[in-house]
N, C-alpha and C positions, 0 to 999 in steps of 0.2 A: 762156513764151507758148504757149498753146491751141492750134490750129490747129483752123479750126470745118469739121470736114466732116462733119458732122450737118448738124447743120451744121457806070516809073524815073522816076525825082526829075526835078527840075528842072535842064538840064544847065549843068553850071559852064561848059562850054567859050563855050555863047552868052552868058554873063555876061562872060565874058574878053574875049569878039569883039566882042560890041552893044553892052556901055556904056560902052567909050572913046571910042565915034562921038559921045558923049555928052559926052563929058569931055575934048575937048581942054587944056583951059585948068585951072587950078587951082577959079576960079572957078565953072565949068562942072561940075565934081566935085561943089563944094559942093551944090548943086540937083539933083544924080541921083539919083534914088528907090532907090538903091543905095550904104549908106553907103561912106564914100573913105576913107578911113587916108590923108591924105598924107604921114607920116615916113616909109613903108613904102613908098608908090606902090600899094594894092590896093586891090579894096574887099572888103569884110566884113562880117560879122555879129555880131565876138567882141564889140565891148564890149556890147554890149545882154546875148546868152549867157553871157558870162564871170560875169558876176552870179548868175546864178541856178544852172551847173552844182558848186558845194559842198554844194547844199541836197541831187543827186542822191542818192543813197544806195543799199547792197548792202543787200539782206534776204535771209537766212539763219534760214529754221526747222528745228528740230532738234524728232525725234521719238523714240519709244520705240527702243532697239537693240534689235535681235531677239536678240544672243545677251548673255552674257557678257562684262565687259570688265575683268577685273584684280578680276572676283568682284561687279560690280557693276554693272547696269545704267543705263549712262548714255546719255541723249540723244545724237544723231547726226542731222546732217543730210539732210535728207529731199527738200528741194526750196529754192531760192535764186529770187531775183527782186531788182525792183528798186524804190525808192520815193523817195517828194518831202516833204523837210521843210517844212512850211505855216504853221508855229508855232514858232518859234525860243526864243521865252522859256517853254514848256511842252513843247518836246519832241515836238510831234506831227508823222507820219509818215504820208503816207496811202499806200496800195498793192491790190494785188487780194487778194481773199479767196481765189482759187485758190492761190497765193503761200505764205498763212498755215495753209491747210486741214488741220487734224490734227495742226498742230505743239502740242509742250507747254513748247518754251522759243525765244527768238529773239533775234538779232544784228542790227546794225548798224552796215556799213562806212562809214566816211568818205571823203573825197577825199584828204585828208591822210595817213592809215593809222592814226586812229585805231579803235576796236571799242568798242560799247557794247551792253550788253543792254536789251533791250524788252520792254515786257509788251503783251499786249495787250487794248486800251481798247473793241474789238466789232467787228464782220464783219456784211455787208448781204450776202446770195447772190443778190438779186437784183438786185442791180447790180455784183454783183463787186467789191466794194471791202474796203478792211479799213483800223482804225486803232490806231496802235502808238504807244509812249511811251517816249521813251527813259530808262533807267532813271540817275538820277544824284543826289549829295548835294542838290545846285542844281546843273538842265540851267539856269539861265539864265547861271551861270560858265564854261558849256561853250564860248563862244564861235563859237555854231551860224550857220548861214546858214538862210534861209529864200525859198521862192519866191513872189514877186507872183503871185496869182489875179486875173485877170480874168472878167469877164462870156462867153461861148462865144457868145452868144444874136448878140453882132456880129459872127461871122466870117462870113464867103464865101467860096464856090469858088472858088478861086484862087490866096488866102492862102499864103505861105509857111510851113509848119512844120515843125517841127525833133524830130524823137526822143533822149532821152535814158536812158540804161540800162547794165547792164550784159549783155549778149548774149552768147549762144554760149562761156561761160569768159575773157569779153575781160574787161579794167579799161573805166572809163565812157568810151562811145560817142557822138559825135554823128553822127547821121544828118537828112539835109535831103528835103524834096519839098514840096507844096502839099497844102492842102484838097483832096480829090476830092470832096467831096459831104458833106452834112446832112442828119440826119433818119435815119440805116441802120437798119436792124430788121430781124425776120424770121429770124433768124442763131440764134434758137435759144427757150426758155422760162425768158426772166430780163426783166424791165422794160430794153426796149433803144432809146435814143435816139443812136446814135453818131455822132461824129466818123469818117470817112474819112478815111484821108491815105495816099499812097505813099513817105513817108517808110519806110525802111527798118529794118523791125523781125521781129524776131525772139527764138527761144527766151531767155529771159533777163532780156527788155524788159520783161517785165508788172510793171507798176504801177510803173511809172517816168512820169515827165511829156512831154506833148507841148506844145510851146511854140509861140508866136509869134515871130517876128522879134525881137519885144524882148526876150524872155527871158521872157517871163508863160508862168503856166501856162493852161493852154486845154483840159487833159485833162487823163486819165489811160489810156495804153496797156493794155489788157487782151487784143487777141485780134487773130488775121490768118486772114484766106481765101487756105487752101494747094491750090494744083494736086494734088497729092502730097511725100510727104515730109516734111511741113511746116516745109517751108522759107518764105523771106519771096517771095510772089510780086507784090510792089506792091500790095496792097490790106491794110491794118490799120486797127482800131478803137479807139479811144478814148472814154471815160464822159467828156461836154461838162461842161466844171465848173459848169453851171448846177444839171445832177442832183450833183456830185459836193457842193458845200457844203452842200447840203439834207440830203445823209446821212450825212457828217462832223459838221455842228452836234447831229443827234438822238445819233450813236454817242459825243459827247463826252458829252451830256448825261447820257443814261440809258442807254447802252451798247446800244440796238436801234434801230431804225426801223418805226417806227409809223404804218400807212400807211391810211388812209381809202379806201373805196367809196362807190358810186353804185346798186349796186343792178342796174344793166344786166350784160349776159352779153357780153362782146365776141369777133365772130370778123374774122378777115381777109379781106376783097375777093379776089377771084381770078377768073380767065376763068370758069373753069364757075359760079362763084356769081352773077358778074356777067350771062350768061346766064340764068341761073333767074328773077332779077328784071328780065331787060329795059335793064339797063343797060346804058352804051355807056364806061363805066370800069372800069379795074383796079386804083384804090387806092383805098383807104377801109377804114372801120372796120363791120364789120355787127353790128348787134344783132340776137342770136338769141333774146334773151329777155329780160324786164323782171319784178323782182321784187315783188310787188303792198307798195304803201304807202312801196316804194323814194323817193329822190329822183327817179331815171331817170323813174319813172311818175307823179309830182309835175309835172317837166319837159313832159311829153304826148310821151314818147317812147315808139314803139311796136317790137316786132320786126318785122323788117325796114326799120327806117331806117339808110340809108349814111350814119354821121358824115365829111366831106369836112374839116372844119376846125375846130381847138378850142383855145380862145383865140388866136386868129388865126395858129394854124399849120397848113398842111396835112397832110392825116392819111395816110401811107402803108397803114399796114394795122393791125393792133387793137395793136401794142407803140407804136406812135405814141401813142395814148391812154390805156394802158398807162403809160406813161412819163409824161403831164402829169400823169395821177389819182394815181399815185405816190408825186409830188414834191410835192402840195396840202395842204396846212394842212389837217385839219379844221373847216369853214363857210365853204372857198373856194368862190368863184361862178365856176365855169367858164364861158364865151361856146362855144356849140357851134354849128356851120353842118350842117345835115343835109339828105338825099336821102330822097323818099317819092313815091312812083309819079310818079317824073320831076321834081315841082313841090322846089324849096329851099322849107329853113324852117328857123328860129331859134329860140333857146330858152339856157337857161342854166342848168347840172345845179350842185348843190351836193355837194358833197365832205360824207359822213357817216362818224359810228364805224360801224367795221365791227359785225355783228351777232355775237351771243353762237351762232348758229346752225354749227353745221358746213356745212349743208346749204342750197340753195335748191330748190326747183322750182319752175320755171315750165310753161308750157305745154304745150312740145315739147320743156325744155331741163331738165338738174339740173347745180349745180355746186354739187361738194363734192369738200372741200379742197383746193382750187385747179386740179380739173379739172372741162371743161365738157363736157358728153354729151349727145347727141343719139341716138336713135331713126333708124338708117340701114338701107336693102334688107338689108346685110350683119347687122345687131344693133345695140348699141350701142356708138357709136362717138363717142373723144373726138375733140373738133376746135381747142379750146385747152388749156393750159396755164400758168395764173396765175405767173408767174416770183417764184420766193423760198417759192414754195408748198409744203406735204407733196405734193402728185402731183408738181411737178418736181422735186424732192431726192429723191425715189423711181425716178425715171426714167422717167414717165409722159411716154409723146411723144402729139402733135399723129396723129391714123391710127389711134392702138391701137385693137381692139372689144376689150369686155370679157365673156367668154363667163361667165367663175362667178369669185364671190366665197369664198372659205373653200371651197372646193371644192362650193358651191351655185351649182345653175343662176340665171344673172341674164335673165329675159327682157325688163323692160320697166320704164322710167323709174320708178314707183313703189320696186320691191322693191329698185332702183340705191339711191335716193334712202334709205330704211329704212337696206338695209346698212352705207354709208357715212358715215349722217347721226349715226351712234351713237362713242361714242370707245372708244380702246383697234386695238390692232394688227387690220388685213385684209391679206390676200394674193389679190391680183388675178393670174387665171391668165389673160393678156389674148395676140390673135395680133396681132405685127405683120410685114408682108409675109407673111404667108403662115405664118410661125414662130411656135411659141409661148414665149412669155416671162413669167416669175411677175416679179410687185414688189410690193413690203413697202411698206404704206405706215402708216406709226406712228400 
């Protein structure tokens, strides 16, 4: 498990205390929104969990050895996580792509102690996810478990949920806490829609499932916000399985994800922006730029409109929309609510193939290969980062300016737009903080 620095549970003891007040009577049990065991006298959650933690699983990728081993170089393990069988009569296994990242062969533990090799079926980086197959004459002889998927889109702050994994070198783990919050982003340059929960998670956990009460899956565990250490500080994320089936179905299909645009440039809302425009909000989506002939510009969307809500969910800042345009079909009709010198207005963007272009430019804006730049006091300066993109697998952050391309001077949005709009490898000598830092971008 990650620990994003770029980016307690709910206590049993009031569960022990406050719902016998509930349940004097046997009868009285039966009705407490807190299932009862009465052969045991407790209440609990096993049977609904008991169900689904067989489906849990160890993942173990093995990578090149560095040296010699008996004259031979054989694979060795390089990094271990965890994952949810979702397809029982085929084998399928979903987990994080950080997880699988570099491996050339891969395992998978049981509950039981059995071990099976995986191949694997394709990887999304910009959602962090990855999907594996367990290798067998007939997996549907295997006598596999598998977990119920529900819908994410109904949970609420509140919600009880459960982490399952293997952590820290433990055998599988359950850990308990509630929903903290819907909607997370912001947390780094990958399409980010997450689940919150203070269920307790850590190193180990990724891409294991995060569950409901009933045992459903509701996620997938990918990452936590560490004080230091990165240790588990009550705050972890999880991929909402509304994103996570949308990109399991494409990675079974054709082994990638195939993801549509709109044509708009999207930046994040924030105090000084919201300032520049007179705004009296700090969440939202800002368009910086509109690609002529685009759908955005089809729409009547202009730069400078604050997208606030898209298909009727509120927009926290550009991964929120990010994340809907993502997950859309090519010739979805997206419902957009947007801000324009104060007045709302409406409109409905369509989801297009992306353009055969490397390169956009607009006005004040160019974005190519998945970084957005602007024209700042300082130079040119990126201000997004398209997640799953060549700039973010290169390590183009949100801040950089970019002073020279190929070791040529870059002064101004055209000669950006020329250098990078062409293929074949650049090396960005770009400063961030103050530092300079080169990235390769293929």
């Amino acid at each position: 498990m990650r620990s994003i620095i770029r980016a307690g549970g709910l206590s049993v003891l009031a569960l022990v205390v406050a719902v016998p007040l509930l349940a004097a009577t046997p009868a009285a049990a039966q009705q407490s929104p807190v299932p009862f065991d009465a052969q045991r006298g407790v209440f609990t959650f096993a049977t609904g969990l008991e169900r689904a933690l067989p489906a849990v699983v160890q993942v173990t990728t093995l990578g090149q050895s560095e040296g010699p081993s008996s004259g031979e170089n054989e694979p060795r393990p390089i990094s271990s996580g965890s994952g949810a069988i979702i397809d029982a009569r085929e084998g399928i296994v979903v987990t994080n792509n950080h997880v699988v990242e570099g491996g050339r062969k891969f395992t998978v533990d049981m509950t039981d102690g059995r071990i099976f090799d995986a191949v694997l079926i394709g990887t999304d980086k910009a959602t962090d996810l990855a999907v594996l197959k367990i290798e067998a004459p007939s997996v549907s002889g295997l006598g596999l478990s598998q977990i119920e998927v529900v819908n994410s889109d109904a949970l609420r702050t509140g919600d009880l949920a459960f982490a399952v994994g293997y952590p820290l070198g433990l055998d599988q783990t359950l850990t308990m806490g509630v929903i903290s919050g819907m909607g997370r982003s912001g947390m780094g340059d990958r399409i980010e829609d997450y689940i919150q929960t203070d269920a307790a998670v850590n190193s180990g956990n990724s891409g294991g499932p995060l569950l409901d009460s009933r045992g459903r899956l509701i996620g997938i565990n990918t990452s936590i916000l560490s004080g230091g250490g990165g240790g588990n500080d009550g705050i972890a994320f999880a991929v909402p399985s509304r994103i996570l089936m949308y990109v399991v179905a494409q990675l079974r299909e054709s082994g990638e994800v195939k993801r549509g645009t709109t044509g708009a440039i999207f930046g994040s809302l924030n105090a000084q922006r919201s300032r520049d425009l007179g705004l009296g909000i700090v969440r939202g989506a800002v368009i910086e730029d509109v690609a002529p002939g685009s759908s955005a510009e089809a729409a009547g969307l202009q730069r400078g409109d604050v997208i606030t809500r898209i298909q009727n969910r509120p927009v926290s800042n550009a991964g929120t929309v990010a994340a809907t345009i993502g997950i859309a079909e090519r010739g979805t009709r997206l419902d957009v609510v947007y801000l324009r010198e104060g007045h709302e207005g409406r409109t409905t963007l369509t989801v297009e193939t992306p353009s055969e272009r490397t390169s956009i430019t607009g006005a004040d804006v160019v974005m190519a290969r998945g970084a957005s730049v602007r024209l700042a006091s300082e130079g040119l300066q990126v201000f997004a980062v398209e997640g799953g993109s060549a700039a973010a697998a290169a390590g183009l952050q949100a801040g950089d300016l970019i002073p020279l391309i190929d070791d040529t001077p870059i002064t101004g949005l055209d000669a950006l737009a020329a250098s990078l709009g062409g293929e074949g490898r650049r090396v960005l000598s770009v400063v961030r903080g103050g530092e300079p830092v080169e990235i390769i971008l293929p």
